[in-house]
N, C-alpha and C positions, 0 to 999 in steps of 0.2 A: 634514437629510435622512439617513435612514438609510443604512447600507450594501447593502441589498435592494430599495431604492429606487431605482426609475428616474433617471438620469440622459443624457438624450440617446434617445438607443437602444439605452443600455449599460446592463443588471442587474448589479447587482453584489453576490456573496455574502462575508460574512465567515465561512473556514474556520481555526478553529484546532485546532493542533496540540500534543495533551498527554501527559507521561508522562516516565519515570526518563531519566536521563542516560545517552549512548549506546544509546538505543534505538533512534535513526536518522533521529529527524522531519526534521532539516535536511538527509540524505540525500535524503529523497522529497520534500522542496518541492524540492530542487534537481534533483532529476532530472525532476521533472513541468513545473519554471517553465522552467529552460533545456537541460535532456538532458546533465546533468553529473553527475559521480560522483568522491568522490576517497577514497581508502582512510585519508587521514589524518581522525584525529579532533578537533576543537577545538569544545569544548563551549559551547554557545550563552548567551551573558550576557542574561540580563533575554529581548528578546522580538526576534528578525529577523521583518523582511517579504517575501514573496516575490509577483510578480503575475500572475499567467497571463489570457490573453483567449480563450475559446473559441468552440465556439458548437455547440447542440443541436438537429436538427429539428425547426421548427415553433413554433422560438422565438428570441426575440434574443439578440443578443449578449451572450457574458457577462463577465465580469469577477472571476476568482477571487484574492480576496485571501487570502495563507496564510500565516498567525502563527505561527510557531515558536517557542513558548515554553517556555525554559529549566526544565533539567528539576530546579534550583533553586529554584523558584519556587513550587512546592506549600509552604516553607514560609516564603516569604518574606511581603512585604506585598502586593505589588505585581499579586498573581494574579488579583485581581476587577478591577482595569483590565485586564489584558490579554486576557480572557475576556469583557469584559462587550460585549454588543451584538452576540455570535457567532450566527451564521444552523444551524455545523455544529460539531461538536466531534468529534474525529477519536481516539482513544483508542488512542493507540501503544504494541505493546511487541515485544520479542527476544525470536525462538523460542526462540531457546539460552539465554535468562536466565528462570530462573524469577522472581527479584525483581521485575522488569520486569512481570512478568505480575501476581502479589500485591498490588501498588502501585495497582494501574488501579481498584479497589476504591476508594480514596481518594482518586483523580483525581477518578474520577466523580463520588462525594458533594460534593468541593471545587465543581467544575462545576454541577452541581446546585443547590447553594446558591447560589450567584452567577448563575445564568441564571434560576431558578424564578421572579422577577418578570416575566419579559418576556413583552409580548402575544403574541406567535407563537410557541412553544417550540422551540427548537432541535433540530435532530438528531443525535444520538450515533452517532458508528459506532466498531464496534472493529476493531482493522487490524494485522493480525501482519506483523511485517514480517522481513526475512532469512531467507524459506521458501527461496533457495539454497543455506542450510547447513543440509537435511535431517537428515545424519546427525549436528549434532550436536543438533538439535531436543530440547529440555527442555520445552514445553507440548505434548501431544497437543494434538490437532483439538477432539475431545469437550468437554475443559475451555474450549477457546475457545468452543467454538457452545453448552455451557450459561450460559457467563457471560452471554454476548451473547444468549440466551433469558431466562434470568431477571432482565436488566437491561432487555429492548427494544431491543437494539441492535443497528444494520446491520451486519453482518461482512464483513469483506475479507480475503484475504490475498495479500503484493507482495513484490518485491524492491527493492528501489533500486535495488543493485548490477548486478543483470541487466535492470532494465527489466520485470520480469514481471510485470503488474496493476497498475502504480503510474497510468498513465492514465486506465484502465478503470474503476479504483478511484476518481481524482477525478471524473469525469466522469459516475458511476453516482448517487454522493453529489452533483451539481450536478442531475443529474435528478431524481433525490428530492425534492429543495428547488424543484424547480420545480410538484413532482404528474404527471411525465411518467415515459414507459421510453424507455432507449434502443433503438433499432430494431436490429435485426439485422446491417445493414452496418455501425451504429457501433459497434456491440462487435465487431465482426472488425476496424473500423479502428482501432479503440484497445488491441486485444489483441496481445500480445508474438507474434510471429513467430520461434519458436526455430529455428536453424540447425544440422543435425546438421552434425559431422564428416564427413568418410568416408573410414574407415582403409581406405590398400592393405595387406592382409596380404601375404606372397611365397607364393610356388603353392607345396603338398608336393612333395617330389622324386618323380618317377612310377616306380613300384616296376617291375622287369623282368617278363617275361608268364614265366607257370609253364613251363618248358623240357621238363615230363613230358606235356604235355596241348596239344593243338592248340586247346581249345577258347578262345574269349577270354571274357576275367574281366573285373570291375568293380571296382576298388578303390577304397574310401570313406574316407575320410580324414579323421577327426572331432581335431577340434583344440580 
């Protein structure tokens, strides 16, 4: 039985995740399987698993399995097993790393080659991930959404770090794979919820009324 194959009343999709080292995949399977984050890095040997069970309107239960595989692995042997029988293929890189970005070029072919026999073709998406570090952003937008034009591929962009699109993101791609959209209330329930601050500043000191003129003034006080 396949992994897209029914089992019970549980579907279940194989999602893998590919691309250079510290790009962050094991980030975003951890934040989406269990809502964890940690800032230290330990880079993934061969291939971890992660499971998520969700579920989308008007369909069954799902079962998201997500491969993390080492971002060693593009030159190793062991690439076309851990890729092979993938439902989605997830195309990870860092805003801030141009390598990261140039590299996905030769994910994808790698990927490509090893999925192009399968009955049902898989789905590709490309996924920027740590749009929290804006400003030090090294791939403009543009170069992502022509790549992901000229290649046919679903685009995302997520944080880990913050939780921002990392849900939305898997959940959009489980819908795709099913031939559905998500509805309206599900992308507001799977969309990040940012929380502003709210800074007290302290009030300007209030300047004394003009002592030559009875009239009253306004004083504006631009900070």
């Amino acid at each position: 039985m396949s992994d897209s194959e029914d089992e019970g009343s549980e579907k279940q999709f194989k999602i893998v995740l590919v691309g250079d080292p510290s790009a962050g995949k094991t980030s975003i399977c951890q934040r989406y399987a269990s809502n964890q984050f940690t800032k230290q890095y330990h880079p993934t040997t061969g291939v971890d698993f992660y499971l998520k069970r969700t579920t989308i309107t008007g369909t069954k239960n799902l079962a998201l399995k997500l491969w993390d595989v080492s971002g060693q692995a593009l030159s190793g042997r062991m690439l076309d097993k851990y890729i092979f029988g993938a439902n989605a293929v997830m195309l990870v890189y860092d805003v801030t790393n141009s390598n990261s970005f140039d590299r996905l070029a030769e994910w994808l072919e790698q990927s490509k080659k090893i999925l192009g026999g399968q009955e049902v073709a898989p789905s590709y998406a490309l996924v920027a991930n740590k749009i929290d570090l804006e400003h030090l952003r090294a791939i403009k937008s543009d170069r992502h959404h022509k790549f992901a034009q000229d290649n046919g591929l679903l685009t995302y962009a997520l944080s880990a770090k913050t939780t921002e699109g990392v849900s939305l993101c898997m959940q959009k791609i489980a819908a795709d794979l099913l031939g559905v959209r998500l509805s309206k209330q599900e992308q507001e329930q799977h969309g990040t919820v940012v929380k502003a601050e709210i800074v007290h500043y302290p009030q300007p000191q209030q300047l004394p009324r003009n002592p030559q003129t009875g009239a009253t003034s306004a004083v504006c006080a631009v900070m």
